[in-house]
BADOZA-203525 format. One record per residue: residue in three letters; x, y negated, z negated of N, C-alpha, C, O in turn. Coordinates in steps of 0.1 Angstrom, whole numbers, plus 5000, padded with zeros to 4 digits. Layout:
residues N
[rec ALA; [X; Y; Z]; [X; Y; Z]; [X; Y; Z]; [X; Y; Z]];
...
//
This chain:
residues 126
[rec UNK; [3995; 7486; 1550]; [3984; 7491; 1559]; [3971; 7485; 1555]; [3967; 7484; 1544]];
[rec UNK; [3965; 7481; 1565]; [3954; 7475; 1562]; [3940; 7478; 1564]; [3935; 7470; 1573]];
[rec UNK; [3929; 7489; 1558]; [3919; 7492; 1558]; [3910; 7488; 1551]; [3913; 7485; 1539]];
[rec UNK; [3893; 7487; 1557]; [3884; 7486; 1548]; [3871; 7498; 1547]; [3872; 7508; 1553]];
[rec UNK; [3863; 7497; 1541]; [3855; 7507; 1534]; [3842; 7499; 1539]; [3840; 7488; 1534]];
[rec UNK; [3834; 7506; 1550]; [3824; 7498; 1547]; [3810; 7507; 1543]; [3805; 7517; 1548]];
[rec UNK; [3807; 7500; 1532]; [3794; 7508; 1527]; [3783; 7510; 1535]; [3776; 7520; 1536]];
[rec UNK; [3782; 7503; 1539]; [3767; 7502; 1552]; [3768; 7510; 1565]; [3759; 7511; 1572]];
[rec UNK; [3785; 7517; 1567]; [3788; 7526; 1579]; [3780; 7538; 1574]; [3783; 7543; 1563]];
[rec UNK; [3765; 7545; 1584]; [3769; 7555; 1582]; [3779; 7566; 1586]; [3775; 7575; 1593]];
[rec UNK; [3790; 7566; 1582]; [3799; 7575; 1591]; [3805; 7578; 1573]; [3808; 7569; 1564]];
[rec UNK; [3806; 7590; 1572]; [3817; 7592; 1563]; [3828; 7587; 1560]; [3836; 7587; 1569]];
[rec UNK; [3833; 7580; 1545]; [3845; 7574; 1538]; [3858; 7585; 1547]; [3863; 7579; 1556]];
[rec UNK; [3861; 7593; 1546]; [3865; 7603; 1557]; [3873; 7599; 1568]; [3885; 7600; 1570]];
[rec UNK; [3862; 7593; 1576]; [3863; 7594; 1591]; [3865; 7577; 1594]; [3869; 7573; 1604]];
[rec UNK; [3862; 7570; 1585]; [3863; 7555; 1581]; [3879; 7551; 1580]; [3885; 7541; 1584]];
[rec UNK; [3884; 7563; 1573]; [3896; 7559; 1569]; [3907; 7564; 1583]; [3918; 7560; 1588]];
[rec UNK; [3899; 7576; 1587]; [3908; 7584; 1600]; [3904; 7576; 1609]; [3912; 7577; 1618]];
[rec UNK; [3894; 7566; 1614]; [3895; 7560; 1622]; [3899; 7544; 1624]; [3897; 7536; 1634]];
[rec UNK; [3906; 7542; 1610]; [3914; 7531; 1606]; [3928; 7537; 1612]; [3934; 7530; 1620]];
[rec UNK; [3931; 7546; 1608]; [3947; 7547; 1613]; [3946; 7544; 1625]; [3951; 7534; 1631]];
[rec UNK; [3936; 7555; 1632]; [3933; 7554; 1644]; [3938; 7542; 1656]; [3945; 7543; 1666]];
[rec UNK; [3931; 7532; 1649]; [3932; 7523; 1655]; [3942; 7517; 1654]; [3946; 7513; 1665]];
[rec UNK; [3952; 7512; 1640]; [3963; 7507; 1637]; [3974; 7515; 1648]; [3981; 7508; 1655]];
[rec UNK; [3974; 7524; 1648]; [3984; 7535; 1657]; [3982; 7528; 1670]; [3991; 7525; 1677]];
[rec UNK; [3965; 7526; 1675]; [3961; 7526; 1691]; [3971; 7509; 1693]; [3977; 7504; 1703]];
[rec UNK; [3970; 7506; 1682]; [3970; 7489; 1683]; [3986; 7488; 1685]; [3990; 7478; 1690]];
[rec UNK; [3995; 7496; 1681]; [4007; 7494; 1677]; [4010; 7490; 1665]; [4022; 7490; 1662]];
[rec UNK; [4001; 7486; 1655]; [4004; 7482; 1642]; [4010; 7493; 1632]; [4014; 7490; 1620]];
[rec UNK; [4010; 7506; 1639]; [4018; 7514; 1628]; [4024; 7526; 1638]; [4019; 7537; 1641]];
[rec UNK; [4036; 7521; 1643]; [4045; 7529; 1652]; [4053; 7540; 1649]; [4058; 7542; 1638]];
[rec UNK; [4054; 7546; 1659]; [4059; 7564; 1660]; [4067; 7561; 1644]; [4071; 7551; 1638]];
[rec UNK; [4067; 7573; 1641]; [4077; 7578; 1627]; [4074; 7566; 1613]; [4080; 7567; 1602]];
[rec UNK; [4063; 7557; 1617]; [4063; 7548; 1606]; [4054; 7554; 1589]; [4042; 7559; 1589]];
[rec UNK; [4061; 7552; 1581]; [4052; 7560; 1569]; [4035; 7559; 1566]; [4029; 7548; 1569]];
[rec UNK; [4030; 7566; 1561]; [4021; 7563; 1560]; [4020; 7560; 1544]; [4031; 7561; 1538]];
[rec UNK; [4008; 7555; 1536]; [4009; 7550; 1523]; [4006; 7569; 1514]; [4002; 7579; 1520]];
[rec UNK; [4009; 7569; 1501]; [4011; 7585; 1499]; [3992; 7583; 1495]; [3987; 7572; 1493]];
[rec UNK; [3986; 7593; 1495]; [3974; 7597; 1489]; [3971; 7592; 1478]; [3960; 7586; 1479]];
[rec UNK; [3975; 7592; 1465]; [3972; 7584; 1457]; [3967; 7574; 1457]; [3956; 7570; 1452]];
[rec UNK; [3982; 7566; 1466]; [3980; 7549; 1465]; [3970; 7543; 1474]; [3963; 7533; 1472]];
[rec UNK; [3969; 7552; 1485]; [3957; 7549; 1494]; [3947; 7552; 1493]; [3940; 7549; 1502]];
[rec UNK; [3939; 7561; 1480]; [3931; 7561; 1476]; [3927; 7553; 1462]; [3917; 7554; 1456]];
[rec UNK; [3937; 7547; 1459]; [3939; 7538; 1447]; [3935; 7521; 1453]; [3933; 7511; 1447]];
[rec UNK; [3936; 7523; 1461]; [3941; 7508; 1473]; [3925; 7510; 1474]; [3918; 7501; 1469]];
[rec UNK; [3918; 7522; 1482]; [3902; 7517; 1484]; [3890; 7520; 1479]; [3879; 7519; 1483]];
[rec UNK; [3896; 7524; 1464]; [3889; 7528; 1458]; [3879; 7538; 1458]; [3867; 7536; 1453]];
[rec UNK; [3884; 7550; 1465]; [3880; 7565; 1467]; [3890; 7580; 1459]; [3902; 7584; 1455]];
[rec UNK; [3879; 7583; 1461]; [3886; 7597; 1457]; [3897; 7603; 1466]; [3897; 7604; 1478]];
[rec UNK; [3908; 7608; 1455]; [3918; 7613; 1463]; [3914; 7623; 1478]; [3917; 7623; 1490]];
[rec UNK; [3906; 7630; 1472]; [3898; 7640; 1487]; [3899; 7634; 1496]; [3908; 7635; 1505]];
[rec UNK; [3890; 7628; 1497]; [3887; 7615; 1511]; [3898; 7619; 1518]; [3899; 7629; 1526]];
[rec UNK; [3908; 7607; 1514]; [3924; 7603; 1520]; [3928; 7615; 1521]; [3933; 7615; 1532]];
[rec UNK; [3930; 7627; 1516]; [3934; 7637; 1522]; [3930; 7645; 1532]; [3938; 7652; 1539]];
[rec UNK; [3916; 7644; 1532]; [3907; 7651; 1544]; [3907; 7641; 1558]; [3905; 7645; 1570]];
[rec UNK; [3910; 7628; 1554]; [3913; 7617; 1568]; [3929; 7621; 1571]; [3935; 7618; 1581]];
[rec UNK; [3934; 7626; 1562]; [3950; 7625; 1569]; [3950; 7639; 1570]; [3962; 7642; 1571]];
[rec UNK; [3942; 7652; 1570]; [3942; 7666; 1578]; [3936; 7665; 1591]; [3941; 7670; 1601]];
[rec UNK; [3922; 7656; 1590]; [3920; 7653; 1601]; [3928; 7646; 1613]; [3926; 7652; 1624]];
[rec UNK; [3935; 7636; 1614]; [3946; 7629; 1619]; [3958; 7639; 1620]; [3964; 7638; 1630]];
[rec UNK; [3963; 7648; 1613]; [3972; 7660; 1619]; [3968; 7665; 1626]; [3975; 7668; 1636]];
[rec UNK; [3955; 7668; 1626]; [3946; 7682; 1633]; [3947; 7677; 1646]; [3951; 7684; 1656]];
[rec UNK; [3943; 7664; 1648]; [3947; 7655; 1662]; [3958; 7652; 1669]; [3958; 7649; 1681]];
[rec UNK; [3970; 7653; 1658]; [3984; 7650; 1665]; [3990; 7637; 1663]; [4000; 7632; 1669]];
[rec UNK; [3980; 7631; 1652]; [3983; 7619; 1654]; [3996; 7615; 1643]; [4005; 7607; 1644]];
[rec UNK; [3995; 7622; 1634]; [4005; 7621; 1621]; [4012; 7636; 1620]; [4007; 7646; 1624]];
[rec UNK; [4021; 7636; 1615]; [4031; 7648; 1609]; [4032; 7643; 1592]; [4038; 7634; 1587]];
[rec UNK; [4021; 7657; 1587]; [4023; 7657; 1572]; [4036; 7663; 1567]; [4039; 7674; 1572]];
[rec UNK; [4042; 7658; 1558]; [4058; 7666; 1557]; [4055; 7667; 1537]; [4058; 7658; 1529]];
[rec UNK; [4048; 7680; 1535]; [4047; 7678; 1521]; [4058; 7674; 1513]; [4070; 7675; 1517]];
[rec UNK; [4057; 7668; 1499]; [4066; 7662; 1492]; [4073; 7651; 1498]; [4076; 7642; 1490]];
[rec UNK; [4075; 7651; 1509]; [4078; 7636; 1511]; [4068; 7628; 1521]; [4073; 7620; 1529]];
[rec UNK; [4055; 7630; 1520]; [4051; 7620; 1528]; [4041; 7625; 1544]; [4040; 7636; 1549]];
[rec UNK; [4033; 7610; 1549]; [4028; 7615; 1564]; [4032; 7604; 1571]; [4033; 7592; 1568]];
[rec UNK; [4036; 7612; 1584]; [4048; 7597; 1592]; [4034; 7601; 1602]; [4026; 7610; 1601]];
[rec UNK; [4035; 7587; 1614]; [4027; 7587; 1624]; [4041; 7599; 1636]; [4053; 7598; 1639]];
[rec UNK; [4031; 7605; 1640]; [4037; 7610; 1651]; [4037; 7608; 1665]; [4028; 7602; 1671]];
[rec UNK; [4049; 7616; 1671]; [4054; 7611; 1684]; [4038; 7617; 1693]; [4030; 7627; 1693]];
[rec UNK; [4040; 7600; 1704]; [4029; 7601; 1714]; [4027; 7614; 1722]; [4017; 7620; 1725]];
[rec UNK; [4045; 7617; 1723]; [4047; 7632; 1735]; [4039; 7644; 1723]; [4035; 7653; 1729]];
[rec UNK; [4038; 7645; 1711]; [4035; 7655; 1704]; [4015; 7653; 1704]; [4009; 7662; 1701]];
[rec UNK; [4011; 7643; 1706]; [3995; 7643; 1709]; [3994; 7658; 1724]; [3998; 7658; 1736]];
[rec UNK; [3988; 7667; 1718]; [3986; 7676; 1728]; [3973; 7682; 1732]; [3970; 7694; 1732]];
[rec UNK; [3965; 7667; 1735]; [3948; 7670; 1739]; [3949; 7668; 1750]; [3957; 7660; 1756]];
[rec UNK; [3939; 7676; 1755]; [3932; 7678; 1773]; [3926; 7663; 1775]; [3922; 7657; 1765]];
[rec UNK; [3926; 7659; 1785]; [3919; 7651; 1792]; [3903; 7649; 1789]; [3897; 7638; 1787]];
[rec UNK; [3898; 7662; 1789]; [3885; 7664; 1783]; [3880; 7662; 1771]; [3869; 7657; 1769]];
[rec UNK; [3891; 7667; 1760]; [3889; 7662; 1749]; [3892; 7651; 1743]; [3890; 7652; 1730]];
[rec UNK; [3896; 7640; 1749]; [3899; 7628; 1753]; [3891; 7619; 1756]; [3893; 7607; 1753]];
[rec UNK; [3880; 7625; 1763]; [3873; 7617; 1771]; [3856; 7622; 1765]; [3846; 7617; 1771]];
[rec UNK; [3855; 7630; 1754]; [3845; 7631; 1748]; [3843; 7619; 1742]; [3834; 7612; 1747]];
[rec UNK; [3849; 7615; 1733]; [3841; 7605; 1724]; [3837; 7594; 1728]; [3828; 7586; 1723]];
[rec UNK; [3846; 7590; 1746]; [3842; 7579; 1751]; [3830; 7584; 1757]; [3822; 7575; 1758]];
[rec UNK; [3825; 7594; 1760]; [3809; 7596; 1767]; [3803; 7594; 1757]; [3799; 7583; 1756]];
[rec UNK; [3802; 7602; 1747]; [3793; 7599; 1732]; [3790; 7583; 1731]; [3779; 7578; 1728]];
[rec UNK; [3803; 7574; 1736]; [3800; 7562; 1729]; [3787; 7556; 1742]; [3776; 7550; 1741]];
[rec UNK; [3797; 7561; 1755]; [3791; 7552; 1766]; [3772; 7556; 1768]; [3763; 7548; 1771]];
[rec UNK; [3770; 7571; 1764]; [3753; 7572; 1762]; [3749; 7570; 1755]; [3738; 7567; 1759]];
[rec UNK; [3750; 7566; 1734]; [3747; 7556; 1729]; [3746; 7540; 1735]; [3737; 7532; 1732]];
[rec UNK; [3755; 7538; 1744]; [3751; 7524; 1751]; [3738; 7525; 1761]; [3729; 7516; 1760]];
[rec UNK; [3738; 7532; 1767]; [3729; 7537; 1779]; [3716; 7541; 1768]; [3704; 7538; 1771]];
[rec UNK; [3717; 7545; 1762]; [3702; 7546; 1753]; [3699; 7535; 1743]; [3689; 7532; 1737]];
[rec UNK; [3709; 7531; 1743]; [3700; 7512; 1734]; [3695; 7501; 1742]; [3690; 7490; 1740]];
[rec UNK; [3699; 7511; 1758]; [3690; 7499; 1766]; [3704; 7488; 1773]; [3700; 7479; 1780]];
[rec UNK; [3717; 7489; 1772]; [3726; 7482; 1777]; [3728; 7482; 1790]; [3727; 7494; 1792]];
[rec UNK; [3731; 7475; 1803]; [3733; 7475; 1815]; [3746; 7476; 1817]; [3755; 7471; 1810]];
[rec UNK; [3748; 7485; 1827]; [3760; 7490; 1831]; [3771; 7483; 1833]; [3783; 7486; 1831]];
[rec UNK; [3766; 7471; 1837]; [3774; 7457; 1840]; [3777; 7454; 1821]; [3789; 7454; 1815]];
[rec UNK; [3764; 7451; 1814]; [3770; 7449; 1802]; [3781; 7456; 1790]; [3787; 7450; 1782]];
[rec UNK; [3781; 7471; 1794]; [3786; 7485; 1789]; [3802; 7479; 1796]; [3811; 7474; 1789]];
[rec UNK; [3803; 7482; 1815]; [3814; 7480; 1816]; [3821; 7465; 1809]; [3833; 7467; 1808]];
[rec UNK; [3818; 7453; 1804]; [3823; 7439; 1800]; [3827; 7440; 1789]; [3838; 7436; 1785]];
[rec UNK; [3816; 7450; 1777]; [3822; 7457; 1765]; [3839; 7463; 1765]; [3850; 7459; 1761]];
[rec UNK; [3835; 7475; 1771]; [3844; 7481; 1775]; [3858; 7478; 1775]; [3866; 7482; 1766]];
[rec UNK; [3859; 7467; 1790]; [3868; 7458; 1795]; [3877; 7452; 1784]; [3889; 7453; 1783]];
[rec UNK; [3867; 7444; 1774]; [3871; 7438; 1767]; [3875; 7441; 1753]; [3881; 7433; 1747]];
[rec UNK; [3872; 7456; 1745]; [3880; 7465; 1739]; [3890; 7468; 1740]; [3898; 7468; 1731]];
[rec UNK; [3893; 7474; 1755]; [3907; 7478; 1760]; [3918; 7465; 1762]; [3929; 7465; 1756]];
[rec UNK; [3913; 7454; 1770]; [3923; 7443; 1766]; [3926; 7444; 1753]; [3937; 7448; 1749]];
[rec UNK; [3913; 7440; 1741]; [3924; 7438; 1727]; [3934; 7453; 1722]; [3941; 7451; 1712]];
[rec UNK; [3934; 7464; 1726]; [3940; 7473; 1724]; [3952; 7477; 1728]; [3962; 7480; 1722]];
[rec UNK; [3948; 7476; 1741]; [3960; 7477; 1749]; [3969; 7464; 1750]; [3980; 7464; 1756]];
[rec UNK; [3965; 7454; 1745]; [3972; 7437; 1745]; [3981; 7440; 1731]; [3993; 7436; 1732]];
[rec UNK; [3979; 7444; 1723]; [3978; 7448; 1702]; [3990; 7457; 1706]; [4000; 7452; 1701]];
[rec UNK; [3992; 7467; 1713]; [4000; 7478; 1714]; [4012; 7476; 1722]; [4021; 7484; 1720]];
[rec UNK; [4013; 7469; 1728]; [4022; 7461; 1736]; [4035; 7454; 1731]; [4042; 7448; 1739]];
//
């Protein structure tokens, strides 16, 4: 599994690492039932504290995204087992799209963004 740490994010080591799975999962790069690395190693791997990696892979349950199975492990879980609303779904993409709209981006520019995240995502997962 392949993640990085970036010091200059402000965003919590946390949410860095939960939104690496994230994406690996979004991308297809780590499919239904595939293991995840145990806490240790993946906090040995990025050179953080065990906490971190544990609070990014509670977070990622809390979501549906992984099934923690103590003692042996966290597998990514089944898509049918993600059991968020539409709404809650579609928060983070407003958050991102009025960050755009307040740095001054054109709607034309926002949608091309957009466009072109979802191709490499949805092309990745395929």
């Amino acid at each position: 599994m392949f993640l990085t740490i970036d010091t200059s994010d402000p965003r919590p080591i946390y949410q860095q690492v939960a939104d690496g799975v994230k994406e690996l999962i979004a991308r297809g790069k780590l499919a239904e039932g595939a293991g995840l690395p145990p806490v240790r190693q993946l906090a040995a791997d990025l050179g953080v504290n065990l906490n971190t990696i544990a609070t990014a892979y509670r977070e990622l349950q809390k979501d549906g995204l992984i099934v923690i199975k103590h003692g042996s492990g966290c597998v990514v879980a089944s898509r049918a087992a993600t059991d968020r609303s539409h709404d809650e779904l579609l928060r983070p993409l407003r958050t991102a799209l009025t960050e755009m709209v307040l740095a001054g981006l054109s709607s034309k520019t926002i949608l091309n963004l957009v466009t072109k995240e979802l191709g490499m995502v949805w092309k990745e997962s395929k």
